[in-house]
C-alpha positions in Angstrom: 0.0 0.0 0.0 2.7 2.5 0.7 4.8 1.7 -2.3 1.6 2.4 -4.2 1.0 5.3 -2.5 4.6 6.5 -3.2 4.2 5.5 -6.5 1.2 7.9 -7.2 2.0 11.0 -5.5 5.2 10.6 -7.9 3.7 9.9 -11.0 0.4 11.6 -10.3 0.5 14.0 -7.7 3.7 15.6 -7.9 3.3 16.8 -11.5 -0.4 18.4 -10.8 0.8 19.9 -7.9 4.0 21.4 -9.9 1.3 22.8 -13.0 -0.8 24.6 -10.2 2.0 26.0 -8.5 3.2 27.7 -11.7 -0.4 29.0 -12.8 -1.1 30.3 -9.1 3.0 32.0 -10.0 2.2 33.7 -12.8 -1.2 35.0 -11.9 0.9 36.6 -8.8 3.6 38.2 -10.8 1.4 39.5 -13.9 -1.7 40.8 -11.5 -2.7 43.4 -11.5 -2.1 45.0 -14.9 -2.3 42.3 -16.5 -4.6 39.7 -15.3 -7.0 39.7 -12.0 -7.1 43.7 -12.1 -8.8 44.3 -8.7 -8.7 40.5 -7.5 -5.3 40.1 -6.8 -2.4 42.4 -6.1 1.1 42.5 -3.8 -0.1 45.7 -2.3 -3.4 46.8 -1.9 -4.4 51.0 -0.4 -7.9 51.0 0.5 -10.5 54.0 1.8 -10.9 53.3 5.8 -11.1 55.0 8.9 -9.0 52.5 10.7 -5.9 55.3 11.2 -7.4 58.2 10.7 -10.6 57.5 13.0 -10.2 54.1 14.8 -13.6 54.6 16.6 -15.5 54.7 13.5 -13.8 52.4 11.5 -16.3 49.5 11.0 -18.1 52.5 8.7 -17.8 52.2 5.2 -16.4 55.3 3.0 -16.0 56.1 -0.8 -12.7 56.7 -2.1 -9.4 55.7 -4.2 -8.5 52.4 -4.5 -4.8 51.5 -5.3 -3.9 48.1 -6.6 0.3 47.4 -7.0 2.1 43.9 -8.6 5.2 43.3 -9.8 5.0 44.7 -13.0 2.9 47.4 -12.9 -0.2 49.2 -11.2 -4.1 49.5 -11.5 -6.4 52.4 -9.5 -9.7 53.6 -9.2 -10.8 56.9 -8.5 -14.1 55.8 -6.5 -16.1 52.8 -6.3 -17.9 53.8 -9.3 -15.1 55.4 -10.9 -13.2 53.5 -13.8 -10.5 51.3 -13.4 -7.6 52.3 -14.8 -4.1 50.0 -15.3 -0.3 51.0 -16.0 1.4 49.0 -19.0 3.2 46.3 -17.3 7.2 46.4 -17.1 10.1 45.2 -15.4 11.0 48.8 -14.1 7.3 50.1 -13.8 6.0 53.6 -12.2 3.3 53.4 -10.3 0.7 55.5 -11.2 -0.8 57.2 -7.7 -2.7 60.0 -9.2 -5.6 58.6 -7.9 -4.7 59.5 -4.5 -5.4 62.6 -2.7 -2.3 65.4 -3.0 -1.6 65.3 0.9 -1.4 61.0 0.6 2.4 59.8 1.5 4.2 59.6 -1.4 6.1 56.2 -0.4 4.5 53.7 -2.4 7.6 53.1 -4.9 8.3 49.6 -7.3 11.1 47.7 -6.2 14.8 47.9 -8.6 14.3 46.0 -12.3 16.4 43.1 -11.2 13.4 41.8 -8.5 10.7 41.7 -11.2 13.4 40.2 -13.7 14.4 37.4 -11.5 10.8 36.7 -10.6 10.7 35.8 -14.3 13.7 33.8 -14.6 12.4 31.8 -11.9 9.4 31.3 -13.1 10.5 30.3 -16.4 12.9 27.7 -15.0 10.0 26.3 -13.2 7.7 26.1 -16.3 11.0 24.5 -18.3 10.8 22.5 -14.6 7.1 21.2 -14.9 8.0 19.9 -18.7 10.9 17.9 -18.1 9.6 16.8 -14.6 6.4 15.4 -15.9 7.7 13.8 -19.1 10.2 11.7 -17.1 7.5 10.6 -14.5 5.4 9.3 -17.3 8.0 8.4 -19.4 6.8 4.4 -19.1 3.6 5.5 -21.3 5.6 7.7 -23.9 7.4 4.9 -25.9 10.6 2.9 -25.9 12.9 5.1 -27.4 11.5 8.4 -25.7 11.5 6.6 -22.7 15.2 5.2 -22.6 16.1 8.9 -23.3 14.0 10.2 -20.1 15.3 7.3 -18.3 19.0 9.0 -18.6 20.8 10.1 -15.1 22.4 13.2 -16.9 18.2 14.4 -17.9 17.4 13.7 -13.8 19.9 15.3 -13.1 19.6 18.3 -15.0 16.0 18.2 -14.1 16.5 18.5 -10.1 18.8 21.6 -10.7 16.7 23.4 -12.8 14.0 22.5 -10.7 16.4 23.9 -7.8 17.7 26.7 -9.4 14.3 27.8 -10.5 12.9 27.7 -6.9 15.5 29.1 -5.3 15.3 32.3 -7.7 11.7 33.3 -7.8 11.3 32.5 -3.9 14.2 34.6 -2.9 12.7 37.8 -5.6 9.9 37.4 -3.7 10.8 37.5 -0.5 12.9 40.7 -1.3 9.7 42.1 -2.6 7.4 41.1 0.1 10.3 42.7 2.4 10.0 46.0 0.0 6.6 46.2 0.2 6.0 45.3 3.8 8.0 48.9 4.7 6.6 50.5 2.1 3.1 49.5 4.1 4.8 50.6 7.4 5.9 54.1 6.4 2.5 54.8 4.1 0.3 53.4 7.2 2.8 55.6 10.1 2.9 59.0 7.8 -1.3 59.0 7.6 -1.4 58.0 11.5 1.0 61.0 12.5 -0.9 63.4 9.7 -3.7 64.0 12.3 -7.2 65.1 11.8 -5.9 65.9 8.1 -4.2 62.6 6.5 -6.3 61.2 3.8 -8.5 58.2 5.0 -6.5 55.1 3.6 -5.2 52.3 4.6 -2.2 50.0 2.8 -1.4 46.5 3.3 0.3 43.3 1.4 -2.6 41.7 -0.3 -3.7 38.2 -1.1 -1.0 38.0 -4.3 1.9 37.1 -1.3 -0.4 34.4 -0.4 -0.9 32.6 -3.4 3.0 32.9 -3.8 3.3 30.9 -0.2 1.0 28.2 -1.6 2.7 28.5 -4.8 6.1 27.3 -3.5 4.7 25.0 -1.1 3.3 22.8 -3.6 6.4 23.3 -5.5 8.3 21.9 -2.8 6.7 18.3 -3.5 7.9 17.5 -7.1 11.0 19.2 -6.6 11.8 17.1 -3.5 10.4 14.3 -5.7 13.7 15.1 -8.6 16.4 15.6 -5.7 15.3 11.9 -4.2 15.6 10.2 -8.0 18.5 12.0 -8.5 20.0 10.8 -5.1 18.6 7.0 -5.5 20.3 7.3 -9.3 23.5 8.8 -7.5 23.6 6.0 -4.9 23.1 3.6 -8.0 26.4 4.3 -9.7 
């Protein structure tokens, strides 16, 4: 029973689990501007009381929306103002017009590199998914294609782009989430010290950082998968 149960989380499992974590990956690095406008985001400034008036905070109020990612931003004026989005680039400039004049000016995009290695990462983990899947079902593929999967040097070239490719997008993102998480501390402290005449808003990461934690966890499990065949094919020699 365990052998079988070994056997389908590493023919089955592993490679689902490696396909969702790269779609839930690229959704998080091309949102907002791209995809998922005002559904996900890194960084999210909202209208709220909670700084501003804590008392009265459970109230509701009308005003700008900010939504920041990777690549770019997306704003809206109101809640039934137009949603507007920023052309999505590796160096990008968010657009906070939307925002009142006396709002802190301290939401800035990280340096090009962190966007750019979020993209290497992620395409070593798509060229990952490929070579990871075809040699787990290599037995159903054919003789020929499958004595050619069935190689040590493809393994091992699989594990360490498999590696490489985690180890470079999680690290971006961590060095963004670390960005963004002051930017969030100095926006939030500058409207809490503005007294009875900061803007009502309120910044936090959003639920984009999230889907990135999920994202690498599920990552973990094929990619632990290629470093065990690639130790048992090791041990082999």
């Amino acid at each position: 029973m365990i052998a079988g149960l070994s056997k389908a989380v590493t023919l089955y499992l592993a490679p689902v689990l490696s396909l969702t974590s790269l779609v839930l990956l690229i959704l998080a690095y091309a949102a907002p501007d791209i995809l998922l406008h005002d559904q996900v985001a890194l960084l999210v400034v909202t209208p709220s009381l909670a700084l501003t008036d804590p008392s009265n905070s459970s109230h509701g109020i009308d005003g700008p929306t900010l939504f920041l990612g990777a690549l770019g931003s997306c704003a809206r004026p109101g809640k039934k103002g137009t949603l507007t989005c920023t052309s999505p680039t590796l160096s990008p400039k968010y657009d906070l017009s939307a925002l009142p004049s006396n709002a802190p000016d301290l939401l800035t995009a990280p340096t090009a590199t962190t966007p750019a290695f979020i993209a290497i990462g992620i395409c070593f983990s798509a060229l990952f998914f490929v070579i990871f899947t075809l040699i787990s079902l290599r037995a159903n593929l054919g003789a020929k294609l499958s004595a050619m999967l069935d190689r040590p040097m493809l393994q091992r070239a699989s594990a360490w782009i498999g590696l490489f490719g985690f180890m470079t997008g999680l690290t971006a993102f961590v060095v963004i989430r670390m960005w963004f998480g002051k930017a969030v501390e100095d926006f939030n402290d500058a409207i809490s010290k503005g007294g009875d005449g900061a803007p009502h808003l309120f910044a936090q990461t959003s639920n984009g950082f999230t889907m990135v934690w999920v994202a690498y966890a599920f990552y973990a499990v094929p990619l632990i998968c290629a470093l065990a065949r690639l130790h048992v094919t090791a041990g082999g020699k």
